[in-house]
C-alpha positions, 0 to 999 in steps of 0.5 A: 456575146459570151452570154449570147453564145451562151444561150445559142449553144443552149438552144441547140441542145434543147433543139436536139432533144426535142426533136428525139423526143419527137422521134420517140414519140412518132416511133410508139405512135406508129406501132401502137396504130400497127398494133390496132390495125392487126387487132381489127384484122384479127377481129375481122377474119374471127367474125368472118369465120363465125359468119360463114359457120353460121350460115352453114348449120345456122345457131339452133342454140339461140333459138327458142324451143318450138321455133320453127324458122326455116333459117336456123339450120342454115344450109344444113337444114335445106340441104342435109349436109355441109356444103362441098365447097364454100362457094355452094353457100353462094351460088347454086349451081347443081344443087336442087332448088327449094321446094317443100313436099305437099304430104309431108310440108318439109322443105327441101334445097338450096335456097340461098345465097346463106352469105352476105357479099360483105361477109364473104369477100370472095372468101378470102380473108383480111390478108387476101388469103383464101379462106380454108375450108375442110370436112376431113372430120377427126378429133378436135386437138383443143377439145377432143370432140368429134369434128365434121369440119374446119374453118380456117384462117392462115393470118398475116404470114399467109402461111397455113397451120402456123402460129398467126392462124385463126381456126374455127371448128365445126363439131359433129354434135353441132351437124348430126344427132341421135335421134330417139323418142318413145310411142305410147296409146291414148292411155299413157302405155308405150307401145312396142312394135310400131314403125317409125318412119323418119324423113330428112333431108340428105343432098337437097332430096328427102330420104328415110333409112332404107329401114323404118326404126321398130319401138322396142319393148319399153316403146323405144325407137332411135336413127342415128346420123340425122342432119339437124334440120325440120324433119318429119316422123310417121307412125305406122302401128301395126298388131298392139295389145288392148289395155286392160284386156289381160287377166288371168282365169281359172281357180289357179289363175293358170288361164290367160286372155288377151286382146290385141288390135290393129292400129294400122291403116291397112289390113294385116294378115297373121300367119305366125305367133311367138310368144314368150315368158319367163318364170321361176320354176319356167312353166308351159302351157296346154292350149291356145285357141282364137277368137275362143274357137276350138283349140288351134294348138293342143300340146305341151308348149314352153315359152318361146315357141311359135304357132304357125296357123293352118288358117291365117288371120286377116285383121282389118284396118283403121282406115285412118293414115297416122298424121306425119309430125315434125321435129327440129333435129338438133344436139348430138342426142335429141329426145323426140316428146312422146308421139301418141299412136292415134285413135280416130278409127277402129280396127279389127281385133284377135282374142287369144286364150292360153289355157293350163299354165303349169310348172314345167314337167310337174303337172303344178299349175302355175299362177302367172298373174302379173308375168310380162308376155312378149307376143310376135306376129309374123305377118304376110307378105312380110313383117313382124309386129311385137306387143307386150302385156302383164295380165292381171287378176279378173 
């Protein structure tokens, strides 16, 4: 019996220790299972957030140069702007429906809905909280990067801007760019003073700034703030030189022609020149004539001057509208590939003859062979266009 007690008592123990080892081994199961649940909800609420991201500025990152879908720029793209609430990515409401303009073939409205049900949940996030959404902009505290926008989960707690939330930031550099390129003629020249007219896309409506950009003197233009998306640009070349038309004459090479030509659909009317140099000793010059008639000027006549004439100069046009082009906008600075001034048509010319070039109040001609001459036409009704040359040696 002492035996037998013996081996009750016995029983009891391992009894007991097995049933703590038990305990043990339930309590550890269970926080490992509540850590995995957490782990799947944080999870949840970042793809979540990276979806909704996605379906507003969409992944042009991803996407092959020269890729032209429709859908890479998400809601941005159709609509020229983030949306003002997260529900405008599923219902339409009164944002303007999808349509794509016949002239320029760009696209333009809602044509959602961006968001899969699954994926917005009525935008709430894993825990039952309202998803967070604000466009207040400012500066990024993990990046320092300009932001347009925030995503943001408050997490467990349901508590916003704690510890436990998920934030998902929207930079500036992924919703608008600096959008620059350069204009150049069928020979590889930059041309200056043409207009470049950009078409985007801003509240479902297509826009252009209330002024068209103008090639600077290395053939440079540039918009800034343009939502990424498909946008359009148009050339609308005005007065530009014609290459190869400037030398010098004379036997002090102090004479110097030059061409220029419209390459505009429209005529232009001439009213004023400017025309400006620099040399050392600065130098003027006697005359001008065009279209080697007589003298228009005859004076003495330092660069910067401008010439109004007495008869202004009507110069035909090509007759041939410039083709619009698109781009994808995308980055915080796109450089446009060079657009090429078209060259199907003729248009009207002007020679222009400036004749005596001598140091300035010495009577010494001066060489000007190779000087870069900045040339300004005012135009009637309204409008300055702006070439640039270097005349060689005849």
């Amino acid at each position: 019996m002492i035996v037998h007690s013996s081996n009750r008592g016995a029983t009891l123990i391992e009894t007991v220790v097995t049933m703590a080892v038990i305990a043990v081994l339930i309590s550890g199961a269970g926080t490992a299972l509540y850590s995995t649940v957490l782990g799947a909800r944080d999870q949840t609420a970042l793809a979540q957030l990276e979806a909704i991201k996605k379906a507003m500025v969409g992944e042009p990152r991803t996407v092959a140069f020269g890729e032209k879908s429709g859908s890479r720029h998400g809601y941005l793209g159709d609509m020229g702007s983030l949306p003002p609430t997260l529900s405008a990515l599923e219902t339409a409401g009164m944002q303007p429906d999808y349509a794509v303009d016949p002239l320029l073939q760009l696209g333009r409205g809602w044509r959602g809905p961006y968001l899969s049900p699954t994926i917005s949940r009525g935008m709430a996030d894993p825990w039952g909280n309202g998803i967070v959404y604000s466009t207040a902009g400012g500066t990024s505290a993990l990046t320092g990067a300009t932001l347009s926008a925030t995503l943001r989960s408050i997490g467990a707690d349901g508590v916003n801007d704690t510890a436990d939330d998920h934030v998902l930031e929207i930079y500036r550099s992924e919703t608008f760019a600096r959008v620059l390129g350069y204009v150049k003629d069928a020979f590889g020249s930059t041309v200056p003073g043409v207009d470049v007219k950009l078409s985007y896309i801003s509240d479902g409506v297509i826009v252009e700034p209330p002024a068209a950009a103008v090639t600077d003197n290395d053939g440079l233009y540039s918009y800034d703030d343009i939502p990424h998306g498909p946008r359009v640009l148009q050339l609308a070349p005005k007065l530009s030189y014609v290459k190869g038309t400037g030398f010098t004459t004379g036997g002090d090479r102090n004479n110097v022609r030059f061409v220029i030509e419209n390459l505009g659909k429209n005529s232009l009317t001439v009213t004023q020149i400017k025309l400006n140099w620099v040399t050392d000793p600065p130098s003027d010059f006697k005359r001008l004539r065009i279209n080697q008639a007589a003298a228009e000027f005859d004076g003495t006549y330092p660069s910067g001057t401008t010439f109004t004439f007495g008869t202004a100069r009507t110069v035909s046009g090509t007759g041939v509208t410039q083709e619009p082009f698109r781009v994808d906008v995308s980055g915080l600075v796109m450089l446009v590939p060079d657009v090429t001034v078209g060259t199907v048509g003729t248009g009207g010319t002007l020679r222009f003859d400036l004749e005596d070039f001598e140091d300035a109040g010495t009577g010494t001609n001066s060489d000007v062979t190779g000087v870069t001459f900045t040339v300004e036409f005012t135009l009637s009704p309204s409008g300055i266009s702006k070439t640039l040359f270097s005349p060689i040696r005849q």
